[in-house]
LOMISE-790782 format. One record per residue (C-alpha): residue number from 1; residue in one letter; x negated, y, z negated. Coordinates in steps of 0.05 Angstrom, whole numbers. Example, Ala and Ser with C-alpha at 12.3 -4.5 7.8 and 13.67 -1.06 7.14 Angstrom:
BEGIN
   nr  rest       X       Y       Z
    1     A    -246     -90    -156
    2     S    -273     -21    -143
END
This chain:
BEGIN
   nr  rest       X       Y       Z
    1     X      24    -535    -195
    2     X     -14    -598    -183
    3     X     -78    -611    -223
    4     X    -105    -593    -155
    5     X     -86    -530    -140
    6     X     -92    -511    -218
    7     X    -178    -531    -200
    8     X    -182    -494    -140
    9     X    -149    -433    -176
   10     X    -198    -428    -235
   11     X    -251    -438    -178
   12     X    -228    -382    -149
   13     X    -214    -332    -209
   14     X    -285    -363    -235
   15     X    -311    -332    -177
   16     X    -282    -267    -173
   17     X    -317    -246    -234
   18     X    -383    -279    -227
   19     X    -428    -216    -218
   20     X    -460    -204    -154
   21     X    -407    -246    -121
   22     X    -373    -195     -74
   23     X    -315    -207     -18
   24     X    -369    -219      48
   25     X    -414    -266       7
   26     X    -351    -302     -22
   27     X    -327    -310      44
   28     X    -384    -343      75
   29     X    -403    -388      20
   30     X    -324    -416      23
   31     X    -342    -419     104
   32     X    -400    -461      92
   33     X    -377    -504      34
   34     X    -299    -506      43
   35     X    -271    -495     -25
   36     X    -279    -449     -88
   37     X    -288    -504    -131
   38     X    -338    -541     -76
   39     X    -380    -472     -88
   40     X    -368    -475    -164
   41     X    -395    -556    -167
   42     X    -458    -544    -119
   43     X    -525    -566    -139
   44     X    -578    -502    -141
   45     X    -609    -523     -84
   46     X    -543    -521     -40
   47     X    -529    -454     -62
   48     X    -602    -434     -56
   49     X    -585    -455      11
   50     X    -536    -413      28
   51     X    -572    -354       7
   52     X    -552    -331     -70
   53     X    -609    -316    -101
   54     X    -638    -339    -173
   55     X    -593    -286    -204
   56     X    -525    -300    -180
   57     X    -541    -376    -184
   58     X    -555    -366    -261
   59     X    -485    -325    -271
   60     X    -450    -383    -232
   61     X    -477    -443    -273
   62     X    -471    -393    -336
   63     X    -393    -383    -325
   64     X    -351    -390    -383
   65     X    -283    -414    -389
   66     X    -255    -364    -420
   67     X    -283    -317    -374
   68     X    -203    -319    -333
   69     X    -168    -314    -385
   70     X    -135    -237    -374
   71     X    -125    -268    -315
   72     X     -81    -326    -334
   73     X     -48    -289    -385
   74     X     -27    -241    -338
   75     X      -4    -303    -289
   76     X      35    -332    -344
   77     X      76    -265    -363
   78     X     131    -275    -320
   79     X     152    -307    -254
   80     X     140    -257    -210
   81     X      73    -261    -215
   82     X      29    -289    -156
   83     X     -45    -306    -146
   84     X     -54    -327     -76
   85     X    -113    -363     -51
   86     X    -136    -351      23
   87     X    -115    -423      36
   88     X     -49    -414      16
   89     X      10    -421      61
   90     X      30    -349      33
   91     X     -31    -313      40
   92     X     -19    -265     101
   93     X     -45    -297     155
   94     X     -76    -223     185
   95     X    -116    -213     126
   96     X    -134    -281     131
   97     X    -163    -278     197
   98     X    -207    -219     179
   99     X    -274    -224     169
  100     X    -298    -226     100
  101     X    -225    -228      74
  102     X    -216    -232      -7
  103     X    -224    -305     -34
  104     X    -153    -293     -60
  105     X     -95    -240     -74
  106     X     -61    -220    -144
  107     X       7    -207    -133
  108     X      61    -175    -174
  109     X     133    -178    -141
  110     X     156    -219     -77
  111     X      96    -254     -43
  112     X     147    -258      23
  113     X     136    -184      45
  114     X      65    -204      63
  115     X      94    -247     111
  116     X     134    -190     148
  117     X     116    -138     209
  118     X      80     -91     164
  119     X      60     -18     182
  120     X      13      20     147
  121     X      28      95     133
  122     X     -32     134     101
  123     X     -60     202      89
  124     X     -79     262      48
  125     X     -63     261     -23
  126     X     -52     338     -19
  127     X       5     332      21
  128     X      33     398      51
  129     X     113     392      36
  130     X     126     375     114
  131     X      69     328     111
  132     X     106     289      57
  133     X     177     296      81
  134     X     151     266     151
  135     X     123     210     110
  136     X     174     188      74
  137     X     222     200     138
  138     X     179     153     184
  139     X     173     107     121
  140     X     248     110     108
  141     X     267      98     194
  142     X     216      40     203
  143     X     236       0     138
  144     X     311       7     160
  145     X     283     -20     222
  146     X     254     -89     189
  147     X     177     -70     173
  148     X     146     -65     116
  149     X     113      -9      94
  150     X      43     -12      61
  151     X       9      40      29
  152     X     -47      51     -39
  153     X       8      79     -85
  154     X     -35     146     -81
  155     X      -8     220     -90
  156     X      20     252     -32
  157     X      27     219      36
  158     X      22     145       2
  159     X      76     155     -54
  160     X     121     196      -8
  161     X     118     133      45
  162     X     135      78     -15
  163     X     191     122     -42
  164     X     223     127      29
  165     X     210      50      42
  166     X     253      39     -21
  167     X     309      86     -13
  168     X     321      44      57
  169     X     326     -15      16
  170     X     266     -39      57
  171     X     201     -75      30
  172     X     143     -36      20
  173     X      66     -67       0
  174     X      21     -25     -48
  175     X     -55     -49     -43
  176     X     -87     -21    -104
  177     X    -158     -10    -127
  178     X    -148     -34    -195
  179     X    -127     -94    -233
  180     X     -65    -102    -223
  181     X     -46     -96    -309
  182     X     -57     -21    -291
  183     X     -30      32    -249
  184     X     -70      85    -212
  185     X     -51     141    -211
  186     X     -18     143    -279
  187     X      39     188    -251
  188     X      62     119    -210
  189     X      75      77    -261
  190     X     152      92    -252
  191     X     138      82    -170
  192     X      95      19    -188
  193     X     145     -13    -229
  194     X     199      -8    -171
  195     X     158     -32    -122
  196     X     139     -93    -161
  197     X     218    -104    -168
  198     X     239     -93     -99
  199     X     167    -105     -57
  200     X     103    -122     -81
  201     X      37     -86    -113
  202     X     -26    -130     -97
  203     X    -105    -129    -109
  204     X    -165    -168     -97
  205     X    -188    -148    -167
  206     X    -183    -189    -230
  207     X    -141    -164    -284
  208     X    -168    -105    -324
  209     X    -207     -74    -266
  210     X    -202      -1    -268
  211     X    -218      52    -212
  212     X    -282      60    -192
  213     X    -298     101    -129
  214     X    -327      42     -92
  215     X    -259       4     -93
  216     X    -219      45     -56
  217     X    -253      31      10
  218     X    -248     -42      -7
  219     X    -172     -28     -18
  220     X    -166      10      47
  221     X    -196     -46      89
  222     X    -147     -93      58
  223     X     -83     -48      81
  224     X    -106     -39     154
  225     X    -113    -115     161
  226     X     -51    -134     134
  227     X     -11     -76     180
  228     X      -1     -74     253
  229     X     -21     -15     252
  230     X     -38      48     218
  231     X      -1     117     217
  232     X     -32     169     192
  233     X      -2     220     168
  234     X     -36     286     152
  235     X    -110     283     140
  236     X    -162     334     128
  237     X    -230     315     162
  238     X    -264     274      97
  239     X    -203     249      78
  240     X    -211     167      58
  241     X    -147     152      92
  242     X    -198     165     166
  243     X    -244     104     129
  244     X    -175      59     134
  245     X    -161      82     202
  246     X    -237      65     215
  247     X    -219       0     194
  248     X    -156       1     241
  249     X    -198       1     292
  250     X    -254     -46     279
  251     X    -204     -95     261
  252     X    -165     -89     331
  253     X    -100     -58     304
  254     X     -60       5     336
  255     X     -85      72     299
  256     X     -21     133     305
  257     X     -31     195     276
  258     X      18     258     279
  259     X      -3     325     299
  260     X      -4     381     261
  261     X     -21     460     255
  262     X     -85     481     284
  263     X     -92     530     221
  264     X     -60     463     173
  265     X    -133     439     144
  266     X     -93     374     131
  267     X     -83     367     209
  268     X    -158     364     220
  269     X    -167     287     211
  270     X     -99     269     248
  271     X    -118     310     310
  272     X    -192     281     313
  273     X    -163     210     316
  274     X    -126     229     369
  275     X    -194     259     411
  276     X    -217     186     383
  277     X    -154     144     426
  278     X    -110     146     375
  279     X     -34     144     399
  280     X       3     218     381
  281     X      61     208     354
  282     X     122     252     348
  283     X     183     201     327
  284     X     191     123     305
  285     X     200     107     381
  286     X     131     116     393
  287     X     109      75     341
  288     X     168      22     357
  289     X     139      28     433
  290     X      72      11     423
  291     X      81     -45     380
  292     X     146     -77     413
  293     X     102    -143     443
  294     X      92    -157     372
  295     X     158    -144     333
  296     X     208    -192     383
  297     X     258    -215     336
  298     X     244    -174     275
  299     X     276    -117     290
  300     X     337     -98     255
  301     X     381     -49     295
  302     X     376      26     272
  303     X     421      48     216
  304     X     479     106     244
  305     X     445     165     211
  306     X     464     231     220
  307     X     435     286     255
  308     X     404     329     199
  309     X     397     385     255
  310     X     459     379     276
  311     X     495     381     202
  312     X     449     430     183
  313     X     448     462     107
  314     X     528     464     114
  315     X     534     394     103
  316     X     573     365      40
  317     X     541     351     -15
  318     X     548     283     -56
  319     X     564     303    -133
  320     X     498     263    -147
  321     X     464     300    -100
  322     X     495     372    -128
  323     X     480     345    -205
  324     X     408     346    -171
  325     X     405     416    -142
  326     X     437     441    -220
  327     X     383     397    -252
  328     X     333     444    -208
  329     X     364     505    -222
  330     X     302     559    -213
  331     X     255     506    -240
  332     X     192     479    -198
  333     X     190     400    -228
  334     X     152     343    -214
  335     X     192     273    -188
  336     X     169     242    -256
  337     X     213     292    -295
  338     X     264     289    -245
  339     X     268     216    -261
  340     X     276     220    -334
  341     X     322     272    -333
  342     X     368     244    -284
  343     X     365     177    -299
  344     X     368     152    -227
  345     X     320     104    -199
  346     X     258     123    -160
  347     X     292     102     -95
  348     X     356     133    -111
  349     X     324     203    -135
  350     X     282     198     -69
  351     X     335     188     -20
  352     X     368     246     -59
  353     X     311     292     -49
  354     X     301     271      20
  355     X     371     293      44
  356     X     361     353       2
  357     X     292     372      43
  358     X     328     352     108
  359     X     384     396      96
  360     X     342     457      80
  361     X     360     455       4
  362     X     297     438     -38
  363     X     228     446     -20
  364     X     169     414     -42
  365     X     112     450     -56
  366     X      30     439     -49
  367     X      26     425    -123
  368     X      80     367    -118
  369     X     135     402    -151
  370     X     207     410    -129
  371     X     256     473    -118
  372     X     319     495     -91
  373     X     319     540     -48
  374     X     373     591     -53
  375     X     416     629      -5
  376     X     423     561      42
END
């Protein structure tokens, strides 16, 4: 980096953690001045100007030095870390265009996925088992297709879309609501570390944030305006992935939900988006429909997949896939202790278990857990 871009980057990082300095009044103070570091140099009066008050002038002049360290540290730790300003060439030029967009991005895989067709597939984080099967299904289809999946590395509907994004080999984007020297949930951190190695895991907050409740919306807001659009999944009627598909909206993007059961609580959200003008969706064709105008010549042509109806339960078994089913035995376990006892990686354990739910062999209950099912 030039001596440059190594000013405008502490600039930046200085101003992330001044207190009081949030995303919307970042954004018009670099509107109005041009730069971080022409914010960080301005007289009192300038800033006065521009409407900080007494206080956050104080904690801007006060600043130490040392106050980004964590975050250079964590810069410095290996090469695959990123921290994108919004004038960078690689800064995703959708988020970029949003109003009040963060002042920069932390980054911690391949910065390039930001610059793909990008689909965003949300919902509950009590996933019924068909809720998370048709998650990681549409995940696994459209990243086969050439879009990248982006998700908040939550429970349920969020993890289940990653792990089918990765077991297409396709690139997948989680937006989290921490620091980005953390993982949240703590069950992820397996998930978290592949999608830093084959996608990428990126924040607006400075290293050693943790969660806090306000962060998720700011996280939500940051998927929708990187996506396309927004899928969601299964939703009960509070449920925060309706904020992101709130956000969908505002920001001009295509908002899909799939219907459920009128007695599924989890359905709730999904069919009052659709009352709203959301588009129903039953396959990846409607999706792929709706947003062809803006995919011409990304799409990759669809992968020769089975028919999982057609094959049925009968279908042969791969002796991976049958080492699986023995691991199971009359057990209910969670994908974490899948994963260490099977020593397979979180994309190859979840394209196992995903032809094992197609095929009508292992289930996978409210709680999360997995089971074969018998007699099949």
């Amino acid at each position: 980096m030039t001596g440059g871009a190594v000013a405008a980057r502490d600039a930046a990082l200085t101003l992330l953690r001044t207190p009081g300095l949030g995303p919307v009044t970042l954004a018009k103070l670099h509107a109005r001045l041009g730069s971080a570091e022409a914010i960080v140099n301005a007289r009192p009066g300038v800033l006065r100007d521009a409407g900080l008050s007494e206080a956050r002038i104080n904690a801007l002049q006060q600043a130490d030095a040392g106050l980004i360290a964590p975050d250079l540290a964590w810069l410095a730790a290996g090469p695959d870390r990123h921290i994108l300003l919004c004038d960078d060439a690689r800064y995703p030029e959708r988020l970029r265009q949003t109003p009040g967009a963060p002042l920069l991005l932390f980054v911690h895989g391949d910065p390039d996925w930001l610059a793909m067709p990008q689909l965003a597939i949300v919902g509950s984080r009590s996933a019924t088992p068909q809720g998370a099967l048709n998650a990681r299904s549409f995940a696994e289809a459209l990243a086969a297709r050439g879009i990248t999946i982006v998700s908040g590395l939550a429970l349920g509907i969020d993890g289940a879309a990653h792990e089918g994004a990765l077991a297409a080999k396709g690139g997948t984007v989680a937006v989290c609501a921490t620091g980005l020297d953390r993982v949240y949930p703590a069950r992820h951190q397996a998930l978290a570390r592949q999608i830093a190695a084959e996608g990428a895991l990126v924040s607006e907050f400075p290293i050693g944030t943790v969660p806090q409740q306000g962060f998720f919306p700011r996280r939500n807001r940051v998927i929708s305006a990187l996506s396309l659009g927004v899928l969601v999944v299964e939703a009960a009627r509070e449920s925060g992935s309706l904020i992101t598909a709130r956000f969908a909206m505002e920001q001009g993007r295509e908002v899909f939900a799939i219907p459920g059961s009128i007695h599924n609580p989890q359905a709730r959200g999904c069919h009052a988006l659709i009352r709203q003008g959301a588009k129903l969706v039953e396959s990846v064709d409607d999706i792929l429909e709706e947003l062809a105008p803006q995919l011409v010549g990304h799409l990759r042509d669809a992968p020769a997949v089975p028919d999982a109806e057609a094959n049925g339960g009968g279908e042969a078994l791969t002796p991976e896939a049958d080492a699986l089913l023995a691991e199971l035995g009359d057990e209910a376990l969670e994908f974490d202790t899948l994963l260490a006892r099977s020593g397979a990686s979180v994309a190859t354990l979840s394209a196992q278990l995903l032809t094992l739910e197609l095929s009508g062999r292992v289930v996978q209950g409210a709680d999360g857990r997995y089971r074969a099912l018998r007699g099949t």
